[in-house]
N, C-alpha and C positions, 0 to 999 in steps of 0.2 A: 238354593241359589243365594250367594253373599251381595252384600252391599254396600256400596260407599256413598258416603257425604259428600254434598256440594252444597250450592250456594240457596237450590229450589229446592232441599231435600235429601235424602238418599234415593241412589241412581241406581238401579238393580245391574249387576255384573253377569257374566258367565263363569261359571268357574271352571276348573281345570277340566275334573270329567267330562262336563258338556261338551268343550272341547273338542279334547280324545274321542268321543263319541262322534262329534261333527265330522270331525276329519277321517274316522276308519268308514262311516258309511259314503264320506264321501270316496274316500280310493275306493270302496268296494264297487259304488255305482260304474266308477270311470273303467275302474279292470274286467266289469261285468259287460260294459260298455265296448274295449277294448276285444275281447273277445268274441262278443257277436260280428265284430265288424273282421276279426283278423283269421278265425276259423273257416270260414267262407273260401278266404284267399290261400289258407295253408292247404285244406281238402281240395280244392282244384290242382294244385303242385303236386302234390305225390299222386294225386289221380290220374293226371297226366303220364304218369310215367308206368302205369301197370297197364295191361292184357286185360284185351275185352273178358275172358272169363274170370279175373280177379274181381272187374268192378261190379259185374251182375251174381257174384258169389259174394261176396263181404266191401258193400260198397266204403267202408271204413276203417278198413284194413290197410295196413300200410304194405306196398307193391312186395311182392319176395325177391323179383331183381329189376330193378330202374330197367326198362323200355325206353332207351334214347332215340331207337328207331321212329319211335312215336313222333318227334320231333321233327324228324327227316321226311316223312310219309303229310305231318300239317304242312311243310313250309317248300316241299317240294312236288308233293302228289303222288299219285301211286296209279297204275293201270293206267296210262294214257293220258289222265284227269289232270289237270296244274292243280297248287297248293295252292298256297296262301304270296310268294314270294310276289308275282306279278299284281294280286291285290294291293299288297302291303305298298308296296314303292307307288302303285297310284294314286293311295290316298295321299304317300309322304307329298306327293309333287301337288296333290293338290290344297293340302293343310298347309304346305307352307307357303303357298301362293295367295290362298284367302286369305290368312293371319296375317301376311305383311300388307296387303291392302286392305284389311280392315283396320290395323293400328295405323297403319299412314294416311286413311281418311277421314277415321273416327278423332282420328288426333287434329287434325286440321279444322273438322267441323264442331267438335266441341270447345278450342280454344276464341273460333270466331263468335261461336253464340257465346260463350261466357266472359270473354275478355275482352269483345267490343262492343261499344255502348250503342243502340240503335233501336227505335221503333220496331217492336215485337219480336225480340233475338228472345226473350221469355218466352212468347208464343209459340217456338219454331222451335226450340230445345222442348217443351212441352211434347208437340209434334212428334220429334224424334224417339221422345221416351216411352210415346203409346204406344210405339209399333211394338212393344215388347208383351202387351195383352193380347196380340192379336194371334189366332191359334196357327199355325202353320198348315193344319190339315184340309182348312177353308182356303187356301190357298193353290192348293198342289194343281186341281186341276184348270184353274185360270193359267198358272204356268205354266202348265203343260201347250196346253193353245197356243198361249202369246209364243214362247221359244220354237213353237213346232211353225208357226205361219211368220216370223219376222227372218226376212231376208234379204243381207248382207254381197252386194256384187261383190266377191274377191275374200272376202271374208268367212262369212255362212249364207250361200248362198243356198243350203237347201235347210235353212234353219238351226237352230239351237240344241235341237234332239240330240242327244248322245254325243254333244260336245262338252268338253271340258268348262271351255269358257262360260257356257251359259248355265253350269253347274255354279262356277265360282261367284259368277254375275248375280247369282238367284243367294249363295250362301253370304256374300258382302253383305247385300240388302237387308237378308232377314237377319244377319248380327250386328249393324250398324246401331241400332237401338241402345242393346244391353250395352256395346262400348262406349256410345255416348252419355247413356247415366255411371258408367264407371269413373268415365273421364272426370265428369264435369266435377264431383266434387272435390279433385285433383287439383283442374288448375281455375277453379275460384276461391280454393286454399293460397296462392300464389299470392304473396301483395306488390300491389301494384309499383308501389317505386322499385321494384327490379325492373320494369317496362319503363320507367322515368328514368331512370341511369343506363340502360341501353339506347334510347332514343338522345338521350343529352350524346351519347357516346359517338353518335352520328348509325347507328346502325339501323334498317328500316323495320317493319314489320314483321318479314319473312325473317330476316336473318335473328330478330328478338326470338319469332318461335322458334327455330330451328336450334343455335346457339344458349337462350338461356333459357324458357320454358319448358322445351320440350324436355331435356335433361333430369329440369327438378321435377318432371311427370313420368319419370320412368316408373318409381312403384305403381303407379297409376297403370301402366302401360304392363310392366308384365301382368299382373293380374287379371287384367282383361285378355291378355296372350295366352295365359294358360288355359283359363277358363274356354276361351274361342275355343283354341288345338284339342283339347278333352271334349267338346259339342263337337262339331268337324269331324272330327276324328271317328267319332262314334254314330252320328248320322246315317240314317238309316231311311227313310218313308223317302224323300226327296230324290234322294240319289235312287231307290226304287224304280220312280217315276221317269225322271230325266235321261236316266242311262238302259239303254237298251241292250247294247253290243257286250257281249259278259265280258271280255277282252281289255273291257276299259272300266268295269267294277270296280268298286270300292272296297276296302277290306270290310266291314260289316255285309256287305253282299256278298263275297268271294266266300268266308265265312258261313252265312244261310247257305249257299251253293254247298260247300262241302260237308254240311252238318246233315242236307238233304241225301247228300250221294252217300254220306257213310252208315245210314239206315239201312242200305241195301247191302253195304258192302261187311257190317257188321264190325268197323274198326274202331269202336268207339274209344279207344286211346288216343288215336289222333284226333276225333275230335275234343276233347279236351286240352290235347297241347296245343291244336289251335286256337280254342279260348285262352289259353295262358300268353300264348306268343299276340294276340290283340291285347290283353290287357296288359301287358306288360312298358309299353313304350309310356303310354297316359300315368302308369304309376310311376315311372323314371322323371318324366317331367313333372310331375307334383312332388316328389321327394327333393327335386331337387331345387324347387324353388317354392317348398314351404317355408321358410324362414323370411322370402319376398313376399310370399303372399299373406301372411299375418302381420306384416311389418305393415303392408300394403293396404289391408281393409281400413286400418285406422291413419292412416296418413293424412287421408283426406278430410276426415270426420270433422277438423279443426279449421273453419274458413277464417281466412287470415284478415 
């Protein structure tokens, strides 16, 4: 190891080999890295596309002719059975139902406890941030009761059971938390004379959030959007519990259902292009707003 002079002594350097050295084990880790994570995803792909007797003969084998059928049999069904098509649009309509009211309330109620000044708004963001310890599976069956006995004249009068709404009702709640710790070190990054030159500007509270806060809290905002849509999305125990009527399942349901029926039916090519055809939406929106979401962890990091 070389050295240089200063003003306390000679400073010990790195020199070049150490270097080289640093950096080939680091690529090595990262490509080593890289591959645990990306093999996983490639052997589900072409698995998907070969005959039950290719995968239980050479499960690592590459197909000897693509199985598109496979495709058609997850996303349509086969023998009487529906696919996956009726699951998938249920969860769409209900992902993107929870997500816009969880960003449109988490957004509101993080901006008031952090951006207006008042006796215990620290307390009550605290409040918010615990519900994110709390385990979900001590919960299922309280909700199961409350939704199953509260009744709504005109509304849900025979309960919440295997309604949509009291799915969405139950998924706001239990993701209001983690959106509120996302938000909040969002917009207490925000400084305040943006809210002094809005208010000088004649404009009220509502129109400051709406107009100039919420905007500079958008990487805030996807972040916590993507994150929601990939949980949602993939939930599982709740919607178990909640939804009864298989007709109104969620794709992680629809999913078990077909993974159970094709044990019997021994097509396990569709069931892997079914696991491809779920996993596939979740990694579209992560690809596509990776660059928000790295932008986004540290945005906030910096309270202004």
């Amino acid at each position: 190891m070389s050295t240089s002079r200063s003003d306390h002594g000679p400073v010990p350097t790195t020199s070049s080999a150490e270097r080289w050295v640093r950096r080939i084990l680091t690529y090595a880790a990262l490509a080593l890295y890289s591959l645990v994570i990306l093999f996983p995803l490639a052997w589900l792909s072409y698995t998907a596309l070969k005959t039950t007797p290719e995968i239980f003969s050479n499960a690592w084998a590459l197909p000897q002719k693509p199985q598109w059928v496979n495709f058609e049999h997850a996303w349509f069904g086969m023998s009487g059975e529906p696919g996956l098509g009726p699951y998938f649009w249920n969860s769409v309509q209900i992902t993107g139902i929870t997500v816009f009211l969880i960003l449109a309330l988490g957004s509101m109620a993080t901006y008031a406890l952090t951006r207006f000044r008042f006796r215990g708004a620290d307390t009550l963001l605290n409040l918010f941030i615990s519900g994110m310890v709390f385990p979900i599976f001590l919960a299922v069956v309280p909700l199961f009761l409350l939704l199953n006995q509260t009744r709504i004249p005109g509304i849900a009068p025979g309960g919440f059971i295997n309604d949509y709404r009291g799915l969405i009702a139950v998924y706001v709640a239990y993701s209001l938390p983690f959106t509120v710790f996302v938000l909040s070190g969002f917009f207490r990054s925000l400084p305040r004379e943006l809210e002094e030159a809005s208010a000088i500007d004649g404009a009220s509270r509502w129109q400051t959030f709406l107009r100039v806060m919420l905007p500079l809290a958008k990487p805030g905002l996807i972040v916590a959007g993507v994150f929601n849509i990939i949980g949602i999305w993939n939930e599982y125990p709740l919607a178990l519990v909640l939804l009864t009527d298989r007709s109104r399942y969620t794709l992680p349901l629809g999913l078990a259902q077909i993974t159970q029926r094709q044990q019997y039916s021994a097509d396990w090519g569709a069931v892997f292009a079914a696991l491809f055809l779920v996993m596939v939406p979740t990694m579209l929106v992560y690809l596509f707003f990776q660059r928000q979401i790295s932008e986004g962890l540290t945005a906030g990091a910096v309270k202004g």
